[in-house]
C-alpha positions as CSV (number, residue, x, y, z in Angstrom):
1,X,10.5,-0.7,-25.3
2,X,12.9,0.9,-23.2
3,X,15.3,-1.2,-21.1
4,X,15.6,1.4,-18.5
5,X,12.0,1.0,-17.1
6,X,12.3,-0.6,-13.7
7,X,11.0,-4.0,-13.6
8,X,8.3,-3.9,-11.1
9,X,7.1,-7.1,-9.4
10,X,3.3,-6.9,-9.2
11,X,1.6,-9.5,-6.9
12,X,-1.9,-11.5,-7.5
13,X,-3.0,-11.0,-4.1
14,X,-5.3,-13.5,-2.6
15,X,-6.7,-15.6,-5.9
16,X,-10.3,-15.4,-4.1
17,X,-10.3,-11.7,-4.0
18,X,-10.4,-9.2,-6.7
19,X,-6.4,-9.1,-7.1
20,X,-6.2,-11.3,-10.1
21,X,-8.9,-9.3,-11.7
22,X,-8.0,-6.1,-11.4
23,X,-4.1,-7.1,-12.3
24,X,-5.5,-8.3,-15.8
25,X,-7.2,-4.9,-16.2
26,X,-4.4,-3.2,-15.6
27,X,-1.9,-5.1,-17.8
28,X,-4.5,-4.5,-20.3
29,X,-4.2,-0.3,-20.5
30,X,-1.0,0.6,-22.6
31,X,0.0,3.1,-20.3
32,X,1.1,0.0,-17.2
33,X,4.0,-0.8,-20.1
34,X,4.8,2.6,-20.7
35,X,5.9,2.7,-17.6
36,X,7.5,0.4,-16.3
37,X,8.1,-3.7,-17.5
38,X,5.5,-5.3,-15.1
39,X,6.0,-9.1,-13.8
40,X,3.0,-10.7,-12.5
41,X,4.0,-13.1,-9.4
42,X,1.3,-15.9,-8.8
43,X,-0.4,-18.8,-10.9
44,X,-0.8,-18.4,-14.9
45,X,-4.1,-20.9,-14.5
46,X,-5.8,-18.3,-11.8
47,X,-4.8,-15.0,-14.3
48,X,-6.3,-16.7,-17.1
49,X,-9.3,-17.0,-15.1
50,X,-9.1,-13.4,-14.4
51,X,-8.6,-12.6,-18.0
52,X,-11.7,-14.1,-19.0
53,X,-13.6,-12.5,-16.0
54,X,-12.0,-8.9,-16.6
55,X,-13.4,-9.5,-20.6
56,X,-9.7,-7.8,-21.7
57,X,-8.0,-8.9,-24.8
58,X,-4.5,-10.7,-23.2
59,X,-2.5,-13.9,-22.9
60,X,-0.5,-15.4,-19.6
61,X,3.0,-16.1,-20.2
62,X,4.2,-18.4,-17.6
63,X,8.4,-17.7,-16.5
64,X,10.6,-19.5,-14.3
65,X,12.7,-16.5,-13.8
66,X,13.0,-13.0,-14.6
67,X,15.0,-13.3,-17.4
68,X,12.7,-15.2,-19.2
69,X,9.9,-12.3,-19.4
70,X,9.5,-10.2,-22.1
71,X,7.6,-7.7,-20.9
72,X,5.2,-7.3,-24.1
73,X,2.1,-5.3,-24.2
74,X,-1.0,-7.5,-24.8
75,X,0.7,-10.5,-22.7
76,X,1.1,-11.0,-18.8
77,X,4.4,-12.4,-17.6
78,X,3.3,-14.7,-14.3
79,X,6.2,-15.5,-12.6
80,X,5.0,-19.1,-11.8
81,X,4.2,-20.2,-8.2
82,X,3.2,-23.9,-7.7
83,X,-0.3,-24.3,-6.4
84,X,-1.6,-27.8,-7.6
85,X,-5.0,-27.5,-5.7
86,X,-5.8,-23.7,-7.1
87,X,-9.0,-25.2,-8.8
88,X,-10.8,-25.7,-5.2
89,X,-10.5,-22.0,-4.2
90,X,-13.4,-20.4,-4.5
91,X,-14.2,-16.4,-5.0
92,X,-14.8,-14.4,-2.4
93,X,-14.4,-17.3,0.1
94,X,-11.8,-17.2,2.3
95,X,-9.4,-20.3,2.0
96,X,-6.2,-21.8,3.0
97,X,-5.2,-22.5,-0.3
98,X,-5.9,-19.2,-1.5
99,X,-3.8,-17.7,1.5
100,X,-0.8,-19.5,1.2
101,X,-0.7,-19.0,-2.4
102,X,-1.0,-15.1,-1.8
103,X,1.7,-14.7,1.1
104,X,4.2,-17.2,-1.3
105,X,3.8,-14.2,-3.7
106,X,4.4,-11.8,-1.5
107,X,7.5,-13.4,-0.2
108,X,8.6,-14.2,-3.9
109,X,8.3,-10.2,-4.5
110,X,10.5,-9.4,-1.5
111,X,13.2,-12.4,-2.6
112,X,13.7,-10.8,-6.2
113,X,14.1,-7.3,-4.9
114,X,16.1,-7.9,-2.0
115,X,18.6,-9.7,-4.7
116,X,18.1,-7.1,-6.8
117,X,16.3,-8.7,-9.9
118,X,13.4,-6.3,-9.4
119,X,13.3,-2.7,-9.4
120,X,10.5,-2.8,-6.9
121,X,6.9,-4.2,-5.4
122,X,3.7,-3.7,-6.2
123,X,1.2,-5.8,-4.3
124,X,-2.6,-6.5,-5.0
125,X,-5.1,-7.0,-1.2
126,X,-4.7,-10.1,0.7
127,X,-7.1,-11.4,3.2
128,X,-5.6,-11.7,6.8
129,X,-7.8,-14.4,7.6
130,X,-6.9,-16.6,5.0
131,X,-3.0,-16.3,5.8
132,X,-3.5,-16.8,8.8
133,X,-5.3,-20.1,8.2
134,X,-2.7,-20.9,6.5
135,X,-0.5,-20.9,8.9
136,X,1.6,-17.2,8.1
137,X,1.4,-15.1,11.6
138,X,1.1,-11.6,10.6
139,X,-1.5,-8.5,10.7
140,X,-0.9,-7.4,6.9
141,X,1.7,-6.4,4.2
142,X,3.4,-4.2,6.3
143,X,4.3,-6.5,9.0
144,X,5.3,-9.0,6.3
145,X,7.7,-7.0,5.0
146,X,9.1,-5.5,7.8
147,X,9.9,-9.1,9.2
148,X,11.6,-10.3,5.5
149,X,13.6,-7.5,5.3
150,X,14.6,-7.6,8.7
151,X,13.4,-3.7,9.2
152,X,12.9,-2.2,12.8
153,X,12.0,1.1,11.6
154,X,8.9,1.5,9.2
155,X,5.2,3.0,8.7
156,X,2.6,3.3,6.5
157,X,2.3,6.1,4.1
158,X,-1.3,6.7,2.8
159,X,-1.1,8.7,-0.5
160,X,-3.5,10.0,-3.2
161,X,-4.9,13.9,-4.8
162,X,-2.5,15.5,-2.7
163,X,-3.3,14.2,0.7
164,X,-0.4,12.3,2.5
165,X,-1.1,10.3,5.9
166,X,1.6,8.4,7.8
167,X,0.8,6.8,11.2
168,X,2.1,6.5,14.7
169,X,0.4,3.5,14.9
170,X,-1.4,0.8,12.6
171,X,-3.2,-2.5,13.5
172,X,-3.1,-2.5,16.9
173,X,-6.4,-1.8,19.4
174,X,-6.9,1.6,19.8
175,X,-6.4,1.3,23.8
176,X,-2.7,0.2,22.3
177,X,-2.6,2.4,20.1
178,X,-2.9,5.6,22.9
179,X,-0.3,3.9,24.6
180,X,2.1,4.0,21.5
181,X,2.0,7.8,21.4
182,X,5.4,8.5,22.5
183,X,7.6,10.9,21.5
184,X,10.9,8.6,20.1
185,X,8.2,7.0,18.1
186,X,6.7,10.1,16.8
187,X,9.8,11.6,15.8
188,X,10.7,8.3,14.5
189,X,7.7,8.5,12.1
190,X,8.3,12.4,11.0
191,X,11.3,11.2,9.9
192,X,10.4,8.9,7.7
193,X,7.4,10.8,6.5
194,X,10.3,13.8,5.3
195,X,12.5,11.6,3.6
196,X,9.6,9.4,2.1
197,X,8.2,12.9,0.7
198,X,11.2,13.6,-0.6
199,X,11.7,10.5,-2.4
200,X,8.5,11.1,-4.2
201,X,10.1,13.8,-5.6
202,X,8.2,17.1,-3.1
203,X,12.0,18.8,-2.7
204,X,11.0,20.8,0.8
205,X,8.3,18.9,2.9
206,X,5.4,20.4,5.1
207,X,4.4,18.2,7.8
208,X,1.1,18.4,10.1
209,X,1.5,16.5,13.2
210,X,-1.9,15.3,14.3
211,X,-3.1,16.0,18.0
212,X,-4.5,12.8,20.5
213,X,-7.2,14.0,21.8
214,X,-10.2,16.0,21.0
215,X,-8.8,19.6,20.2
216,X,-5.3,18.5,20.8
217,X,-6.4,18.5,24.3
218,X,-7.1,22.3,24.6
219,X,-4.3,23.0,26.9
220,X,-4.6,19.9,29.1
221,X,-8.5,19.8,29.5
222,X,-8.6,16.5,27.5
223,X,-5.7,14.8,27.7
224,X,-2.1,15.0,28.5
225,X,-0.1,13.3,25.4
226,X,-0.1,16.4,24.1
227,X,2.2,18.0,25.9
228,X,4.4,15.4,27.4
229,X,5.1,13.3,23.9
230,X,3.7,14.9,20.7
231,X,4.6,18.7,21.2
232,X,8.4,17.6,22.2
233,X,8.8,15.0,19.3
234,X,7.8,18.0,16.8
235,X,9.9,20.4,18.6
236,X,12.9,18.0,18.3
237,X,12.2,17.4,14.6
238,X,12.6,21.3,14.0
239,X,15.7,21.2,15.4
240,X,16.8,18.7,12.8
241,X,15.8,21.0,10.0
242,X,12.4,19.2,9.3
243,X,9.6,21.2,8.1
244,X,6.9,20.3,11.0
245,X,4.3,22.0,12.8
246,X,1.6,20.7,15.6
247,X,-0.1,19.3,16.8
248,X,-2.8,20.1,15.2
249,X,-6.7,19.5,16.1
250,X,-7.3,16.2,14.0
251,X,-10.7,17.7,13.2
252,X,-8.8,20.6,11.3
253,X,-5.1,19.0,9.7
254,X,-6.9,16.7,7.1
255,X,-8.7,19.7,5.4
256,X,-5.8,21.8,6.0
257,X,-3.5,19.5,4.1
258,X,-6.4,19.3,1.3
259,X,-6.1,22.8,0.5
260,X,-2.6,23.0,0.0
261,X,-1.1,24.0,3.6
262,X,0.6,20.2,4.2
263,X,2.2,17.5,1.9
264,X,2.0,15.0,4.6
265,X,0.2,14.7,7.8
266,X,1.1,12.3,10.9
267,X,-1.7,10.3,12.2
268,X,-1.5,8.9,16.0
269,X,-3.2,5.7,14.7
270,X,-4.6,3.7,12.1
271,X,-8.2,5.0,11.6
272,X,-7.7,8.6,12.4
273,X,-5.7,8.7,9.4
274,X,-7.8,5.9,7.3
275,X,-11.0,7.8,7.7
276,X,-10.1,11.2,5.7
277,X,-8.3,9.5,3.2
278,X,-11.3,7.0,2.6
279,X,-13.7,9.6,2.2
280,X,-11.6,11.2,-0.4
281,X,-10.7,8.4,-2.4
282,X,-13.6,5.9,-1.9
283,X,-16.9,6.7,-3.9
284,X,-19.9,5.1,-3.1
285,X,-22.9,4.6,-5.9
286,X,-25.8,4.3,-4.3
287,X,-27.8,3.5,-7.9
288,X,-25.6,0.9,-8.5
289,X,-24.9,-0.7,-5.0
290,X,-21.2,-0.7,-5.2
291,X,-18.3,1.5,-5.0
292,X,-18.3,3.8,-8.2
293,X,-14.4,4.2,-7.9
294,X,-11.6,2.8,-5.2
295,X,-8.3,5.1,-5.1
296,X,-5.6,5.2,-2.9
297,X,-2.0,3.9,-2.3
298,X,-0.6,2.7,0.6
299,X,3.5,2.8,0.9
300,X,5.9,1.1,3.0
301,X,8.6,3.8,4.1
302,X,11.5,2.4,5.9
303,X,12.5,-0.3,3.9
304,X,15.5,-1.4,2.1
305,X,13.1,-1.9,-0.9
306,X,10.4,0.2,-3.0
307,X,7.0,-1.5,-1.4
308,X,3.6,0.5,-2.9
309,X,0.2,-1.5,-2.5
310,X,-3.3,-0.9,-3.3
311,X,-5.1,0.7,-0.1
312,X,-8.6,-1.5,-0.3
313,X,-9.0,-5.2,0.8
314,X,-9.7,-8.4,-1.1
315,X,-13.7,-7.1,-2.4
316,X,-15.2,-10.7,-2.2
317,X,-18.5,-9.1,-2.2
318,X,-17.6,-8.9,-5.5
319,X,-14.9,-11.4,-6.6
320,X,-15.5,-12.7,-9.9
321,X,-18.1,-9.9,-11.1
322,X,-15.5,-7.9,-13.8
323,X,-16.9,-4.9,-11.7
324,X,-13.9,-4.2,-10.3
325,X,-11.6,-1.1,-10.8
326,X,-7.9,-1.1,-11.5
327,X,-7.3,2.2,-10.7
328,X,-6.0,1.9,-7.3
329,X,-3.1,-0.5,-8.5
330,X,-1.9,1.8,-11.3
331,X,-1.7,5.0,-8.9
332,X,0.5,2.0,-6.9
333,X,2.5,1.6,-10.0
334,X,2.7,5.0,-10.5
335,X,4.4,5.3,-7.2
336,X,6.5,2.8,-7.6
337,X,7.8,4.5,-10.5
338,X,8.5,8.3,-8.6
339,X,10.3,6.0,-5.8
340,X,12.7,4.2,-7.9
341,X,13.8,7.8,-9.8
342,X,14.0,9.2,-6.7
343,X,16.2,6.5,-5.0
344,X,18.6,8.6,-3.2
């Protein structure tokens, strides 16, 4: 195996939640070591739960350090986190235990790449609940990062079949959220969107700056953000070169940067820009009663490290089923990957 794959430092997520599961499924398809040399960061005795549950043919390896992982196909390196109650959490139940355990991993993953023993982080769905309970203050990955890495300057990059969403705002309430539509911000967040595109290896960026309001306002008729913060920020970012145009009716940018016209969008806040993207990547089975497939990936641009996560929660409806799908965390892998080559 090649030495120059990057080491990537995949997280369990929380142990009550589908993380584990679909971890072992995806250290199970050749193609995860092909590339890259994965490190699982969480409990050996909760993967090799998930081992049997997933029904794939692998063993847990537990290491103290990174050094001591080998990195071999058919085996699962667990960089070892102590956790001498994990037989009491329960799937799909949400559990102090279970959170702590999770956000330890998390924290572990930032520690090795912000020393540089990691090429980057991958990180499987925690439950915000459940570190909250125990006793780690934050809204989600992002805001967890951002505060470890000491990083003022971030957003959240949806990604997946050519549509690209990065957002003004993220989990705040949307009455928040209107008020955070200002223009430093915005330009702020185009900025990061260009060089975040860039990284992924698109050479010459198109960005779609959503609208507010209902038809970007139609001149003033339903709002005033429009004029006063979004139309300056974009104006401002053409003047630093960028690639931008808008805003743009939110009812009309999504499809447009489906067809081709945009390889990123700007979202004002969190569900304008979840919404599209969940309808093209989420795929409901209503034979089955359950989602037939769950894509997406959801990157961290702004921070001193590579950060790319799976973009669907913890699935305790169906924790501990072997239903679920890894294919989310390998398109997180596989972004990973395009970000470290195209460190620059």
């Amino acid at each position: 195996m090649s030495k120059q794959l990057p080491i990537l430092a995949i997280t369990m997520g929380d142990p009550a939640g589908i993380g584990p599961e679909i971890a072992a499924k995806a250290f199970s398809r050749g193609k995860l070591h092909q590339v890259c040399r994965p490190l699982l960061i969480g409990h050996s005795g909760l993967m090799q739960q998930a081992i049997k549950i997933a029904g794939v043919k692998l063993q847990a390896i537990t290491v103290n350090n990174v050094r001591e992982a080998d990195f071999k196909p058919g085996f699962i390196d667990v960089y070892e986190l102590e956790c001498q109650d994990f037989e009491k959490i329960r799937y799909g139940e949400i559990s102090p235990i279970a959170g702590d355990l999770a956000f330890r991993a998390v924290k572990k993953a930032i520690d090795l790449a912000m020393a540089g023993e990691v090429d980057g982080t991958v990180t499987n769905p925690i439950h915000k609940g459940a570190i909250n309970a125990a006793g780690h203050k934050f809204s989600g990955h992002t805001e967890i990062y951002a505060h470890l890495t000491n990083t003022p300057e971030y957003a959240m990059l949806l990604a997946d079949s050519g549509l690209r969403v990065i957002h003004v705002s993220t989990h705040v309430s949307l009455r928040q959220a209107c008020d955070m539509v200002k223009k430093e911000r915005i330009i702020e967040v185009i900025v990061l969107l260009h060089n975040g595109l860039k990284k992924i290896g698109i050479e010459k960026p198109r960005i779609g700056v959503a609208g507010l309001n209902p038809h970007s306002s139609d001149g003033g008729l339903f709002g005033w953000e429009e004029e006063k913060e979004i139309l300056p920020a974009v104006e401002e970012a053409v003047r630093r070169g960028i690639n931008v145009e808008g805003p743009i009716p939110p009812d009309v940018l999504f499809a447009l940067a489906r067809g081709g016209k945009y390889d990123g969008c700007v979202a004002m806040y969190h569900d304008q820009g979840h919404i599209p993207f969940k309808v093209l990547g989420f795929k409901w089975d209503e034979k089955t009663g359950k989602m037939k497939s769950v894509k997406g990936v959801n990157i961290t641009l702004g921070l001193p490290i590579i950060r790319t996560s799976v973009d669907h929660g913890t699935a305790f409806e169906i924790a501990g089923k072997g239903i679920a799908s890894p294919d989310a965390l390998l398109n997180a892998v596989d972004y990973a990957v395009k970000l470290h080559l195209n460190k620059f």
